[in-house]
N, C-alpha and C positions, 0 to 999 in steps of 0.2 A: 380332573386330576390325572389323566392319560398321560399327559406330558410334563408334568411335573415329577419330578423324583426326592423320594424323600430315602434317608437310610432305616433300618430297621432298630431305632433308637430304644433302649431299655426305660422303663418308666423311672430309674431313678437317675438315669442319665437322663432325660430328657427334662426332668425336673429341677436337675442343677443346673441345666444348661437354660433353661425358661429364667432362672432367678440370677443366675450371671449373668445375661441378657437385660434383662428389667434393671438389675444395680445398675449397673452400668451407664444407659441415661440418668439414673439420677447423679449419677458422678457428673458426669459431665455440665449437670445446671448444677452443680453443690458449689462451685462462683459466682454465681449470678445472685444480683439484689432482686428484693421485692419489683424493683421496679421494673428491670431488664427483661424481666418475662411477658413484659405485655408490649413491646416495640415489632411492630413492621414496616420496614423501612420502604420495602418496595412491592409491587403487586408477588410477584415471583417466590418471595418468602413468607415466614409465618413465624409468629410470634412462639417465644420458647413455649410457654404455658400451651398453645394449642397441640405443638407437638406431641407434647408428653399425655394429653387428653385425648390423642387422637390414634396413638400405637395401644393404647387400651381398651377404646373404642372400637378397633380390629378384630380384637377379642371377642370384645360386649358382641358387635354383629355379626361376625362368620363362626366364632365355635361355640360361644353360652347357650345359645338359642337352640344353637343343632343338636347339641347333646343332652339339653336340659328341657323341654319342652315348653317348664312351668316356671323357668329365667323368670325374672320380673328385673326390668333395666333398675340403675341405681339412679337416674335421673330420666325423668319421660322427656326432657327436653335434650338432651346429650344425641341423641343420634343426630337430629339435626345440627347442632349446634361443632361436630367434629367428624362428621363424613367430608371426606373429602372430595371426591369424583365420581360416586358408585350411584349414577342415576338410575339403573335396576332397583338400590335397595332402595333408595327413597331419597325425600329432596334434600336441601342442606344450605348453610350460613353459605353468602358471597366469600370467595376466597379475598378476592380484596379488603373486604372490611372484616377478618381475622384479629386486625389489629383494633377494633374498637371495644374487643367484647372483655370491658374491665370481670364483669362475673360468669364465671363463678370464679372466685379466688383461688390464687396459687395452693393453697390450705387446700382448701373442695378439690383442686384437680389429685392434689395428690392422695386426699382421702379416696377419689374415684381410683387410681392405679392400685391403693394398695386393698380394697375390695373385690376388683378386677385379680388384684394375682389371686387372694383368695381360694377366688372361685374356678379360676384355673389348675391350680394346683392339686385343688380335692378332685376335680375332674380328671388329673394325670392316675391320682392315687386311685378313684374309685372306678373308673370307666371300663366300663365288661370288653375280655377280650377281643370279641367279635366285632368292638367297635374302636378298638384299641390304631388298627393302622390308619383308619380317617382322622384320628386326634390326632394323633402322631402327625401325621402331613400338613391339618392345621394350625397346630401349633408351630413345630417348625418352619409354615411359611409365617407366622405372624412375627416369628421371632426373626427370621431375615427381613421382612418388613420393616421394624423394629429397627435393626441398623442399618440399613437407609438413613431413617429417620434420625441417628447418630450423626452420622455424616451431613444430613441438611441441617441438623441443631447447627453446629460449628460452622456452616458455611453460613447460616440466618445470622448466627451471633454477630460473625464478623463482619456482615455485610452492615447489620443493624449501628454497630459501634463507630462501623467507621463514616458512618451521620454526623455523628455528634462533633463538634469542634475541637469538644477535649480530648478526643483522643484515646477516650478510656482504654483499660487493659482489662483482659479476660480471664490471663494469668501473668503473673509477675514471677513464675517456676519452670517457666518453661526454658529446655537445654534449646540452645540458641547450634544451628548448622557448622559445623566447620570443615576445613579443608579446602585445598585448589582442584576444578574440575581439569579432570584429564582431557586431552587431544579424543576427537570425535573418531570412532573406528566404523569401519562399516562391513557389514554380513552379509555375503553375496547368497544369492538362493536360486537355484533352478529351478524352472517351469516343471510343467508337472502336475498332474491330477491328486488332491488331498482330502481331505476329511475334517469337514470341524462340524461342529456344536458338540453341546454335552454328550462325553461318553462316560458311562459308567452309572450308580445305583446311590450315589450320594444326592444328596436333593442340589438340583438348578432349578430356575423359573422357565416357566414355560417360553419364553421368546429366544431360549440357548439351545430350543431342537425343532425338529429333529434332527440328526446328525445328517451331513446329507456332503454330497460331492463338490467340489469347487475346482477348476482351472486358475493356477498359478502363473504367472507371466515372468522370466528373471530379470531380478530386480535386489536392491540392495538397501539394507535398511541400516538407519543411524543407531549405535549403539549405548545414545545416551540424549537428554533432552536438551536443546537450544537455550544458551542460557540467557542472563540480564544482561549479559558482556555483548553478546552477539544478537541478541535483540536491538540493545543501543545502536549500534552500528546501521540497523534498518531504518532507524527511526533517526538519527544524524544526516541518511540520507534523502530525506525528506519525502520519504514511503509512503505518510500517510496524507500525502497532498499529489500524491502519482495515480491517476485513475489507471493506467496500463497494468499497474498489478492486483486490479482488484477486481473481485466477482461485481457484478449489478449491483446488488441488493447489498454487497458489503458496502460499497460506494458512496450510495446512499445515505446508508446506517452513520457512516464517520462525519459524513456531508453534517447530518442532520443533527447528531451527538451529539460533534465537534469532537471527537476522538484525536487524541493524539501521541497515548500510551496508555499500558495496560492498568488494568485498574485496582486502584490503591497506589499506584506511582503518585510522588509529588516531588517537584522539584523548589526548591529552596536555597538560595543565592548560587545557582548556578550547580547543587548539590543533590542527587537525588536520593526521595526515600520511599518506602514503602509499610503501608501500611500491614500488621500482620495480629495473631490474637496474641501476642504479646505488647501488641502500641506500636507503635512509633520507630522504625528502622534504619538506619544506611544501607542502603541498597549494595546489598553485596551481590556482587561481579558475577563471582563463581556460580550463583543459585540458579536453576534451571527458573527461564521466566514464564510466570504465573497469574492466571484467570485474563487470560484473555479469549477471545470469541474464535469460532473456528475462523470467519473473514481473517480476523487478523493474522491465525496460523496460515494458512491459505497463501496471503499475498508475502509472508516473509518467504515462503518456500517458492513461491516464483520468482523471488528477488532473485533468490540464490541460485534459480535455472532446477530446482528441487520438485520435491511433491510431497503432498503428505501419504502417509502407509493407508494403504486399504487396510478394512476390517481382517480378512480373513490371513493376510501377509503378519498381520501383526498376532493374531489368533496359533495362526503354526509356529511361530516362534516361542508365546506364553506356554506353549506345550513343552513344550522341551527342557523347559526351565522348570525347578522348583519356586514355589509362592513364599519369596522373601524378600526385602527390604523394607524401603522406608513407611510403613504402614501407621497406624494409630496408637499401636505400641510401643513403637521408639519414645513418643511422647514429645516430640520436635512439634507435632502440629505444622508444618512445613516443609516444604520441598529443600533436599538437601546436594550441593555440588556433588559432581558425579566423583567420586574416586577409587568407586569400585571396578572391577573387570567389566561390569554392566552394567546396564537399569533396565532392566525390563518392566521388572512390577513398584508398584509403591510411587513415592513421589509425586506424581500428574498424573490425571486420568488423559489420556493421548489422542488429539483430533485425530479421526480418520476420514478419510471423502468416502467413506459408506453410507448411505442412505438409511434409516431405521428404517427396515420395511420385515417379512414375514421372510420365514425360510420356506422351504420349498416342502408342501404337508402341512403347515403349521394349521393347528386348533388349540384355539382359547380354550380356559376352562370354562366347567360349564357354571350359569350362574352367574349372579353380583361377580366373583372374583374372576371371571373372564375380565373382566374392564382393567386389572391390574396392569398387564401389559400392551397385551393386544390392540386397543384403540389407540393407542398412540403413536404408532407406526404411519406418520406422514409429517412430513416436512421437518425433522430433527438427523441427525446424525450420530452414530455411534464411536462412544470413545470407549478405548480400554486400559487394563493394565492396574485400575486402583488408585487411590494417593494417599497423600498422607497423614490423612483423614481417615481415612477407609481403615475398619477391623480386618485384620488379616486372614480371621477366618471364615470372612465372609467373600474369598476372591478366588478366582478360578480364573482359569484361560479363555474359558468359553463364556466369561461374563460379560453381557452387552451393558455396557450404563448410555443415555440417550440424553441429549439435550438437542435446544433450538442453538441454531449456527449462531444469532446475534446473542447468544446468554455467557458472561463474561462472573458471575459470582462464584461458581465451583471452582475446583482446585482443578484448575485446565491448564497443559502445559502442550506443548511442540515439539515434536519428534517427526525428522525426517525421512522421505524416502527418496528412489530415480530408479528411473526404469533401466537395463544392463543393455 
């Protein structure tokens, strides 16, 4: 718990904030049929029904237990059945075969969440001072946990849908992007000794500290994200058949794919379109281009004699900025043409050639919830800034979110940098 920070939340704050939290994935499946909740299209995702069983399950095993002694689980086979990665607490269903497990029914999962809020709730209301700032902390992490798991619902759905030949729609309400993206500006920055990770007493995850020193190199960063217009252009010039601009391993990956555009493009008599949670699209121009792999951010930015932003280049900049745009609130669910003065946050979550690895100090927590972040610090890369997917109030500057370079289903986008 060292390095984690939580705020000093009031118990009836933190209780509307637990139950805003909770409605809120159920909005987000309150579109989906019977059926839709048991689809995994691909190893990397997970069936909606496991999600919503599995941010309760968070509950059931780091704070029921802790605070209640004489918990008795609501199902003896549920822990296994929706632990995800926590080999400490115990073992658990193949993540692969996620997608097989017709029972327990969508009904049972959700009777399990609303027993689970239950008994969370009486524990905000009843739990002795003295024991009041450990709940406090795990609650609040399970609740950012939680939207995560928001943000993966909606990337699972879409990825799940756009299986099917039909094409189905997620919503048929959703406001559709408009406007032309302006001319690319760019932010010159002096070198110079800086400061990042988490500062301050509001809760981060432990992988946002300690705060610690970095060297800054000058350098110039793009003020908006690379769009479908100027992705075309890469891909007209026959990019992805130029091994000179590609890493090893990206090379390969396209080799082997057969990659040829990002994914959910399709082109149709010479017309292209994109698939989105709304169905079926014209690939609009203006839209910054979206879910592709860092490889393929990577080699557009050498096309262009460019680079992508380091973590920390892009971190000093989040600072300075206030936590607005196109987030989960707008209700676009998609990435929107630049036509603002900026884009920093919202829209795409931003390839950076940073390495996910540890800060300089860094300790896990102690416990099962060490494994939260901490192990997974090797071979991924750190992207920032959000999308527009992402709850807005779950984003800060100092937020690292991490993926494998080849994984192409998040709301991933391109933003350049060059060295001055």
């Amino acid at each position: 718990m060292d390095n984690c920070i939580t705020s000093t939340a009031t118990r009836e704050a933190l209780m509307t904030e637990f139950q805003t939290v909770r409605e809120h994935t159920e909005q987000i499946c309150k579109p989906l049929a019977t059926d839709d909740y048991q689809i995994q299209s691909i190893s990397q995702t997970s069936p909606p029904k496991w999600h919503i069983a599995h941010v309760s399950w968070f509950f059931e095993a780091f704070l029921l237990p802790h605070f209640k002694p004489d918990y008795k689980p609501f199902h003896s086979q549920f822990d296994f059945l929706f632990n995800s990665y926590y080999y400490t607490h115990g073992d658990m269903h193949p993540r692969t075969r996620r997608g097989l497990l017709a029972r327990p029914t969508v009904d049972e999962v959700y009777e399990y969440r609303a027993h689970v809020n239950q008994e969370v709730l009486a524990l905000i209301t009843d739990v002795p001072n003295d024991q009041w700032n450990e709940l406090a902390f795990r609650v609040t992490l399970g609740l950012n946990h939680e939207q995560q798991h928001q943000e993966l619902l909606l990337m699972d759905i879409k990825h799940n849908f756009s299986m099917n030949p039909l094409l189905p729609v997620y919503r048929d309400d959703l406001k559709i992007p408009q406007g032309e993206t302006r001319q690319m500006n760019w932010l010159e920055r002096t070198a110079g000794i800086h400061h990042i990770g988490h500062d301050g007493d509001d809760f981060a995850y432990d992988n946002e500290t300690p705060r610690h020193e970095v060297l800054v190199r000058d350098h110039r960063l793009a003020d908006r994200f690379v769009t479908n217009a100027e992705y075309l252009e890469f891909m007209q010039d026959d990019s992805y058949h130029n091994p000179a601009l590609w890493l090893s391993d990206g090379w390969a990956l396209i080799q082997r794919e057969q990659w040829q555009h990002p994914l959910y493009w399709q082109q149709r008599n010479e017309h292209w379109f994109q698939f989105t949670l709304s169905g079926l699209r014209a690939l609009n121009p203006h839209e910054p281009v979206c879910h592709i792999s860092f490889y393929e951010a990577d080699a557009y930015a050498r096309w262009l004699g460019k680079r992508l932003p380091r973590e920390d280049e892009l971190e000093l900049v989040l600072a300075q900025h206030p936590v607005k745009g196109n987030f989960q609130d707008k209700d676009l669910l998609h990435p929107a043409p630049a036509t603002e003065p900026a884009q920093w946050y919202g829209e795409l979550w931003a390839w950076t050639t940073s390495p996910y690895s540890a800060y300089p100090g860094f300790k896990t927590l102690a416990g099962a919830m060490g494994e939260y972040n901490g192990k997974f610090m090797s071979n991924q890369m750190v992207l920032k800034g959000g999308s527009c997917i992402t709850s807005k109030n779950h984003m800060r500057a100092s937020y690292r979110n991490f993926f494998y370079p080849d994984e192409r289903w998040a709301f991933t986008g391109l933003r350049l940098a060059e060295d001055v």
